[in-house]
BABA-294938 format. One record per residue (C-alpha): residue in one letter; x, y, z. Coordinates in steps of 0.05 Angstrom, whole numbers, padded with zeros to 5 digits, always signed. Each point is the difference from the previous one (the first is absolute). Layout:
BEGIN
AXYZ/...
***
This chain:
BEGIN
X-00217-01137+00517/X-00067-00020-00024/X-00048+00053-00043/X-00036+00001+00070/X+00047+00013+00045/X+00039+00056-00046/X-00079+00032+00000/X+00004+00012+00084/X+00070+00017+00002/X-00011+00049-00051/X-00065+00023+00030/X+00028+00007+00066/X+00058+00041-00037/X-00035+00053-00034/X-00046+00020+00058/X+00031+00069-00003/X-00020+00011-00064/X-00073-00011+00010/X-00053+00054+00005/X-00065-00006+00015/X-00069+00057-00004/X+00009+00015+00077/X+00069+00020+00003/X-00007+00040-00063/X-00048+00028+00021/X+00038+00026+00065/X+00052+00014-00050/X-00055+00044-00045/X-00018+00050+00070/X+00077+00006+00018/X+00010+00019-00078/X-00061+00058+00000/X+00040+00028+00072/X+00078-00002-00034/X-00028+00026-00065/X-00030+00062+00040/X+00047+00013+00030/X+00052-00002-00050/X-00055+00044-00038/X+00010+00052+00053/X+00079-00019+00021/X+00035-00020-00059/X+00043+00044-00049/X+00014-00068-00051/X-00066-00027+00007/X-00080+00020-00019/X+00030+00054-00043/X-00054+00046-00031/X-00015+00002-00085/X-00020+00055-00033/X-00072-00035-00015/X-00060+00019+00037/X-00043-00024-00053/X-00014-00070-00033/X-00008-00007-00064/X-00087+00005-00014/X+00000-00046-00060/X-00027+00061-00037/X+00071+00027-00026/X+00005+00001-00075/X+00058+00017-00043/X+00068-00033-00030/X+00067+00008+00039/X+00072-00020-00012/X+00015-00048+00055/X+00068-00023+00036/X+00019-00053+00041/X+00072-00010+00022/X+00009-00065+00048/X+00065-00029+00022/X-00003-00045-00061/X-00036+00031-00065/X-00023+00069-00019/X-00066-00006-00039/X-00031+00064-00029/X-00070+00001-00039/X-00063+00037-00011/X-00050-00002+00052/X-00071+00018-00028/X-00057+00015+00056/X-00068-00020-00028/X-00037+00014+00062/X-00058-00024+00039/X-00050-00050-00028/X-00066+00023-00001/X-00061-00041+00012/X-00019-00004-00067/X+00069-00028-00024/X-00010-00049+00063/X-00066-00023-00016/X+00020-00006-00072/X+00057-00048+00027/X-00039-00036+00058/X-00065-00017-00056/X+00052-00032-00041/X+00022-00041+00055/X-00040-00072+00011/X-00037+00003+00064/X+00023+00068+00009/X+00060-00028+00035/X+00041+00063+00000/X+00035+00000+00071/X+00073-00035+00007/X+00008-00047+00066/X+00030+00064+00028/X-00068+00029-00003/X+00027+00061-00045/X-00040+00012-00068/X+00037-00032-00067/X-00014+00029-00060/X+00031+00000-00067/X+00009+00072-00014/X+00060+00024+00021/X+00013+00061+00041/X+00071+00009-00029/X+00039-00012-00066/X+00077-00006+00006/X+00041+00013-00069/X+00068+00006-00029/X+00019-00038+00064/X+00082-00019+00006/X+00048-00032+00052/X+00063-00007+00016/X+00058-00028+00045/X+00039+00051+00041/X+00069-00034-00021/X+00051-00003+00058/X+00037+00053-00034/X-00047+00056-00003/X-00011-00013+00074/X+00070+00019+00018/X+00000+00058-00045/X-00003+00072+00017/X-00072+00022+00010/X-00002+00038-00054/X+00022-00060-00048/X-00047-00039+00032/X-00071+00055-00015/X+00026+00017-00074/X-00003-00072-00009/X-00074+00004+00031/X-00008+00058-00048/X+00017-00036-00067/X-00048-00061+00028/X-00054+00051+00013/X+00010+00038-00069/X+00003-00066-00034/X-00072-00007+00029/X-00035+00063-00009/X+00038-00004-00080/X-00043-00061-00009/X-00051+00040+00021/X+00011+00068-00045/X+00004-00043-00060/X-00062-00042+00013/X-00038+00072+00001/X+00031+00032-00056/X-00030-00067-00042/X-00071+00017+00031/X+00000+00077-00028/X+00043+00065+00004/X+00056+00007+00048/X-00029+00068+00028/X-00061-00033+00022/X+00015-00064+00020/X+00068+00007+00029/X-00009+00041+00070/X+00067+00054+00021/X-00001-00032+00071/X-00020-00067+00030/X-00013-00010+00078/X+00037-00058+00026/X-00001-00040+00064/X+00061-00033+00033/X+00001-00062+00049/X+00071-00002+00030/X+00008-00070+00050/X+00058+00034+00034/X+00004+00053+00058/X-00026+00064-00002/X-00018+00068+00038/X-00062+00033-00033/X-00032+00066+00021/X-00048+00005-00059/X-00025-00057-00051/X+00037+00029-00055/X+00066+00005+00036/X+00045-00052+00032/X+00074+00006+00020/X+00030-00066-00006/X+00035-00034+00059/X+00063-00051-00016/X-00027-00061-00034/X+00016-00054+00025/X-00014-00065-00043/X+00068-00004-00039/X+00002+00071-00014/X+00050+00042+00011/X-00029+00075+00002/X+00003+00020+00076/X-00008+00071-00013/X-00071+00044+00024/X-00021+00016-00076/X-00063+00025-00031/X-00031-00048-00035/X-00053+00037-00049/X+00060+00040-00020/X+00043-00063-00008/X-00054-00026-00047/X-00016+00064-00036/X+00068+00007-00016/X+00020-00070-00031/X-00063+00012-00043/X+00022+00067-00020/X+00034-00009-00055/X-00048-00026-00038/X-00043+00054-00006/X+00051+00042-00034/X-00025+00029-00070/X+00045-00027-00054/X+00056+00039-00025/X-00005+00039-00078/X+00016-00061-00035/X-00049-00042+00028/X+00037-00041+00052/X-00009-00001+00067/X+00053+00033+00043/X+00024-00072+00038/X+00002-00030-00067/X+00062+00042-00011/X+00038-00028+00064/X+00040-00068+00004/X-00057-00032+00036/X-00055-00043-00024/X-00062+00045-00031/X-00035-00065-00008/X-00063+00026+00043/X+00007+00066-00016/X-00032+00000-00072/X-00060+00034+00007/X+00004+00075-00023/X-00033+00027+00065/X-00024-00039+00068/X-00045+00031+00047/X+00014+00027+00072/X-00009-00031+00055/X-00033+00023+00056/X+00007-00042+00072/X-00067-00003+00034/X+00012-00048+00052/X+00044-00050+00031/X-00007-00051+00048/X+00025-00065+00022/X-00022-00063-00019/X-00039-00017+00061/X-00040+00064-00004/X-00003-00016-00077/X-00028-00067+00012/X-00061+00031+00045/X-00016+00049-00051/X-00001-00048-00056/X-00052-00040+00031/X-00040+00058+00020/X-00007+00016-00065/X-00002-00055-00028/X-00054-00047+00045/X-00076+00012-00019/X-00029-00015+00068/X-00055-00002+00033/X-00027+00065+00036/X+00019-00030+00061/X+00071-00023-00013/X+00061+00050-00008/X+00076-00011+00002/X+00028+00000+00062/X+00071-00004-00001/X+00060-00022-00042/X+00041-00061+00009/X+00064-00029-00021/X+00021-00071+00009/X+00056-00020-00048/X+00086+00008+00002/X-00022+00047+00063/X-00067+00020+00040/X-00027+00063+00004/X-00075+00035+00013/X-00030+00062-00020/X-00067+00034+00041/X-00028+00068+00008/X+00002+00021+00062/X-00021+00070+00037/X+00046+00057+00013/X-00013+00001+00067/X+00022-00082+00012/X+00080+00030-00031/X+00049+00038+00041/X-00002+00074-00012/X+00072+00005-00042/X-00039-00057-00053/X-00055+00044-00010/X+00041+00068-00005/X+00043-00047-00058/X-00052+00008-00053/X-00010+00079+00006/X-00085-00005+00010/X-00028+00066+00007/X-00030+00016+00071/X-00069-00011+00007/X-00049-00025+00049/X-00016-00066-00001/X+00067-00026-00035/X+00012-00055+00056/X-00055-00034-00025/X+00022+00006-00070/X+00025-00078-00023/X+00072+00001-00036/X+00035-00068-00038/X+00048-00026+00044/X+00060-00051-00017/X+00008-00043+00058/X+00066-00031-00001/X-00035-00054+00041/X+00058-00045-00008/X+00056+00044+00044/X+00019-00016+00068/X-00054+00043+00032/X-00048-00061-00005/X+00047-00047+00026/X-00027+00006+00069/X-00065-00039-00003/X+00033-00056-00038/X+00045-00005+00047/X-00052+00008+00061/X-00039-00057-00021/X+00056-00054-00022/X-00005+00003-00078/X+00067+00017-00015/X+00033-00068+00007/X+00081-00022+00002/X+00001-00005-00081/X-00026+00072-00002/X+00061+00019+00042/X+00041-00035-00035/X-00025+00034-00066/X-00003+00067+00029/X+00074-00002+00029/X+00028-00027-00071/X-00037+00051-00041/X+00026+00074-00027/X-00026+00039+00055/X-00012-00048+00060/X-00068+00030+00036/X-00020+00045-00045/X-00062-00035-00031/X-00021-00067+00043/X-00068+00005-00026/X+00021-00007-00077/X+00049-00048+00033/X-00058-00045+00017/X-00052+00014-00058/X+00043+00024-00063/X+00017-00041-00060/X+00073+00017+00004/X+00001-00035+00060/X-00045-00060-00002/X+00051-00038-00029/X+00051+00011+00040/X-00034-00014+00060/X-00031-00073-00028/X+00073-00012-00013/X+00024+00017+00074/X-00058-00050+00025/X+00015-00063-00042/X+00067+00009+00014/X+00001-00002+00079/X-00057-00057-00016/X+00045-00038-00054/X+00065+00003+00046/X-00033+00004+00076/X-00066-00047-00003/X+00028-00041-00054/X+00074-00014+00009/X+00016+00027-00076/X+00070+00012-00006/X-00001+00075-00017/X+00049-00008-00061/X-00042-00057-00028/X-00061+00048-00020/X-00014+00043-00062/X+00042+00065-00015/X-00062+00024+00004/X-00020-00021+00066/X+00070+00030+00032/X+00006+00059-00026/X-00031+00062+00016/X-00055+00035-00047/X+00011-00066-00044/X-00066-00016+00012/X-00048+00045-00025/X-00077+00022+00001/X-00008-00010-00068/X+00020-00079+00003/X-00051-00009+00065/X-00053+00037-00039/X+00013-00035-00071/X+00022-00072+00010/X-00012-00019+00082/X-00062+00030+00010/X-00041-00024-00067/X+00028-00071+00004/X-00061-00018+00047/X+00044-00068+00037/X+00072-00022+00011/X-00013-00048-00037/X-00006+00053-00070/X+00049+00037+00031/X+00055-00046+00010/X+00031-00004-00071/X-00006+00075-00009/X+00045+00003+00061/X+00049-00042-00014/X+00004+00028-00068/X+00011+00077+00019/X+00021-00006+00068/X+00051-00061-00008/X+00045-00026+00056/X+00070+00008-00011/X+00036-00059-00046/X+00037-00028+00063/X-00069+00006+00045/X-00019-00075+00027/X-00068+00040+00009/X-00051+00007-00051/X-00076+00030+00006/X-00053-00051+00027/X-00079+00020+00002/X+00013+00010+00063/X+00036+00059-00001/X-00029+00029-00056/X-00066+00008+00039/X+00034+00031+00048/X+00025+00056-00041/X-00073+00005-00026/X-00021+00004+00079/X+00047+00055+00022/X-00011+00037-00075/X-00081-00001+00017/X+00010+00018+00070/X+00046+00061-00019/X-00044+00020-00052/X-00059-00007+00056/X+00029+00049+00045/X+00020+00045-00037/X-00075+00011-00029/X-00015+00002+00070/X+00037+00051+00026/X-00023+00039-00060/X-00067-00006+00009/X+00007+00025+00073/X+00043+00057-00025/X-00058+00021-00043/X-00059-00014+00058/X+00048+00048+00050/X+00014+00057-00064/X-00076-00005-00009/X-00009+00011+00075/X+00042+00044-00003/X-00024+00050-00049/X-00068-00012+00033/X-00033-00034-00053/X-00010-00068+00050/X-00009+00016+00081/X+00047-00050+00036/X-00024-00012+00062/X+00061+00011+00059/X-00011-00071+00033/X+00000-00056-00066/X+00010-00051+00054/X-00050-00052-00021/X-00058-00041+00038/X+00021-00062+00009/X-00070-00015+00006/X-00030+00004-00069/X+00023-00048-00058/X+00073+00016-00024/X+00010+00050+00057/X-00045+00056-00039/X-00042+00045+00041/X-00070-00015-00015/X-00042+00062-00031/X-00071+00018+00018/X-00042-00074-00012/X-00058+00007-00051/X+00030+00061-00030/X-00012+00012-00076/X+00061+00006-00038/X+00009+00066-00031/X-00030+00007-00064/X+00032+00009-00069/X-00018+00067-00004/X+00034+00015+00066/X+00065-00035-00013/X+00072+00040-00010/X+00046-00037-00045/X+00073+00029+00014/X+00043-00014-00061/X+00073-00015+00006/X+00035+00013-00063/X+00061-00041-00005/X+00057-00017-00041/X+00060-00039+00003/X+00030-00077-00025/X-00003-00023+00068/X-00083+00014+00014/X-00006-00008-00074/X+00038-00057-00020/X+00021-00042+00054/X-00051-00066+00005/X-00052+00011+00053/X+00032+00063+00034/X-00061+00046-00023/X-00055-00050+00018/X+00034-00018+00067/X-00001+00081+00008/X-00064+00013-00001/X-00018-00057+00036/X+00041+00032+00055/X-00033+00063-00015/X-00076-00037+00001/X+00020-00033+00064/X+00018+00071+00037/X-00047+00030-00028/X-00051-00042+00030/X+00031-00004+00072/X-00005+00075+00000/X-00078-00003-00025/X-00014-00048+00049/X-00024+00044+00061/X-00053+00048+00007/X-00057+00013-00052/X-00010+00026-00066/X+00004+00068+00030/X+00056-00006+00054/X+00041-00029-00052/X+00015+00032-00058/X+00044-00060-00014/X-00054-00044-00009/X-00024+00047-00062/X+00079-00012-00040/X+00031-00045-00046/X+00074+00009-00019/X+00012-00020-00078/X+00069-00010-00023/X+00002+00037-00073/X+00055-00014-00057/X+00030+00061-00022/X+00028-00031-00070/X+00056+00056-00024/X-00014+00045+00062/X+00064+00034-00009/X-00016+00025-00071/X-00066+00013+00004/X-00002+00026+00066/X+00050+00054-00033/X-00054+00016-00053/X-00061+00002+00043/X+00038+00042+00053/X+00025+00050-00056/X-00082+00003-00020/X-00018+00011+00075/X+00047+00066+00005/X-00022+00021-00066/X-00073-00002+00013/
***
């Protein structure tokens, strides 16, 4: 088959997989009317946080910080500098050459920083401690913290006396990536795990902490040693004569940790603000505030508000859990979920439970490029199944990370092919071997997954947005064939709005798939542009609010650990 002729089979082929601004767009609406009323329906999904309040960019203060992922505990100390005033602005912005001080995001750059991160540590959760009792598993957590804030104590009792530099108690905040129930931000009971671990029991997880830490604040015995030092046990981190207490001020997850961070962390214009919280990596998952009155009655009785008039219009944190079966409907409705989604979905650990990460997630992106070049290898092509790469037959052999680092930087089959049949060799006895051919089309379908799944999560983030009633989605998106690209034409010879009387909605994000993956974040916001757009395009400046927004996608670098500190400076303040 000729390069030509393998192009239109393989772009007849992949059809299903393509999206395009209109059908999102549909997709976008039918998102905003699940999402409310899962909101309102829902006891696994929308669930409320503890946080009414963003961060103000005016916290100061230093905090221990936490945060335990599926992979790597990393504790540190989170200092809060606060906001930047105009003088320290200027004073950046006059040393700047043409006063070129805004990013391409439009957000303000400047070189001082708003927080200082020291004694910083990580490391790997081995396999071990995840199948260990819980409490094996937080005094492990404890001697990693202690080993932390000891860095700490000596570093201060260099700079002067230990009575005045070395404090009895230090506030600490905790971001915990697993399942949790929390009725205040200071309190969480932990659900079972998941992720390799083995704790399934409902435990407190401030107390869990508190306790693996305890040890280390014991005084030290008459003859100088510390208590553990006398036990058959390591006493490597437990030199220090005397650590401080700690004191849990908040927890969170890391999607809620994430929005925080860049809240506090993004010098903005006065007319920009963080909007909501976004996840894009292994898995998917949003944050947004969202009023009390828009959750079902047993959510808001969950975080033990006082009564008081006006509380339904009081704005709470809430973790979406976008990805769970709830939101399978409008995929389904409007023909995204294709035959290698099933396929996916019905081999995976729990068969319907998530379709949207299914489609979007970086787990999963590999395995479903593998499912496609297989049927298109065998089916289209006549490729003896047992002739092509391991990699190629075997499930999850094929993974996100070799799309993102080796197929989708190689920029032609021509580059690619000796990469491929280097890593993914056919088998000894194979009369088949890799042609440019075919290693185009892996770069096709590996593009056109990666495509779609920005797609679909910049419609997720147009319908949360709608949603929480930060855009107005109009009930009929059906566009006018009439005007150019099917967009409904707005009022002619209407000025655009000004600067001054623009919104910019930030989206802080984090993740290795939106961070990492070639082109996913620009194709993202192109999507997001693109809706955007369609939605501004009736009406006039002041029918349409829409027409007065941007939506900014915002790098939360470290979310997790700083979210922890700025969240522990929010409920200390």
């Amino acid at each position: 088959m000729s390069m030509a002729e393998n192009h239109a089979v393989l772009d007849a082929f992949l059809q299903p997989l393509s999206v395009d601004t209109a059908r999102l767009q549909q997709l976008a609406h039918q998102f905003a009317t699940t999402y409310r009323y899962l909101a309102l329906n829902s006891s696994d999904q929308f669930l409320p946080t503890p946080i009414a309040t963003l961060p103000s960019g005016q916290e100061r203060g230093r905090f221990l910080a936490i945060d335990l992922g599926g992979t790597n505990l990393r504790v540190g100390f989170i200092e809060l500098l606060g906001d930047i005033t105009d003088s320290d602005q200027q004073e950046v912005v006059d040393s700047i050459p043409n006063g070129s001080h805004k990013s391409r995001d439009g957000l303000i750059s400047v070189d001082r920083p708003r927080i200082r991160r020291t004694f910083e540590k990580a490391w790997p959760i081995g396999e071990h401690l995840k199948m260990d009792k819980a409490e094996d598993l937080f005094a492990w957590i404890g001697d990693c913290i202690a080993e932390v804030v000891a860095d700490s104590v000596r570093a201060s009792r260099r700079d002067g006396p230990e009575d005045e530099t070395v404090p009895e108690e230090l506030p600490m905040g905790v971001t915990f990536s697993f399942p949790m129930i929390q009725h205040s931000l200071a309190e969480a009971t932990l659900m079972p795990m998941g992720k390799g671990f083995a704790i399934t029991s409902n435990l407190n997880l401030g107390k869990l902490l508190l306790a693996g830490y305890e040890r280390h604040i014991a005084p030290p015995s008459s003859n100088g040693t510390s208590p553990d030092a006398q036990l058959n046990k390591p006493a490597k981190r437990r030199k220090i004569e005397r650590l401080p207490r700690l004191k849990i001020a908040a927890i969170t997850n890391d999607t809620v940790a994430t929005l925080a961070s860049v809240a506090y962390t993004v010098k903005s214009r006065p007319n920009s603000r963080v909007a909501m919280g976004l996840i894009v990596g292994t898995g998917t998952n949003a944050t947004i505030p969202m009023k009390l009155a828009d959750l079902h009655s047993s959510k808001q009785n969950q975080l033990h508000l006082p009564q008081a008039d006006g509380l339904e219009d009081v704005k709470i944190v809430v973790n979406t859990e976008w990805t769970i079966n709830g939101t399978a409907p409008p995929l389904k409705k409007l023909g995204f979920i294709t035959k290698w989604d099933k396929i996916l979905d019905e081999a995976s650990e729990a068969p319907g439970f998530q379709p949207f990460e299914y489609m979007t997630a970086g787990r999963y992106l590999g395995e479903l490029a593998r499912l496609i070049i297989l049927e298109f290898f065998t089916g289209e092509l006549s490729i003896q199944e047992a002739d092509l790469p391991m990699n190629l037959r075997q499930r999850n052999a094929l993974t996100t990370a070799f799309l993102a680092t080796v197929v989708a930087p190689s920029g032609s089959g021509v580059l690619l092919l000796p990469q491929l049949r280097e890593l993914l060799p056919a088998p000894n006895a194979s009369g088949w071997q890799w042609s440019v051919n075919e290693a185009e089309t892996l770069r096709t379908v590996a593009r056109l997954v990666q495509r779609r799944s920005a797609g679909l999560i910049a419609a997720a983030i147009i319908g949360l947005l709608g949603c929480a009633g930060e855009l107005e989605l109009r009930d009929n998106c059906a566009p006018d064939t009439s005007a150019p690209n099917g967009v409904t034409s707005h009022t002619p010879n209407e000025e655009p709005p000004s600067q001054a009387d623009r919104e910019d909605l930030v989206v802080a994000y984090t993740g290795g798939t939106i961070s990492r993956y070639p082109q996913f974040l620009g194709t993202c916001q192109n999507f997001i542009d693109e809706l955007l757009s369609r939605e501004a395009s009736y009406g006039t400046n002041e029918s349409n609010r829409n027409r007065k927004k941007s939506i900014i996608l915002k790098e939360a670098v470290d979310g997790g650990i700083i979210g922890a500190g700025v969240l522990a400076g929010t409920a200390c303040a």
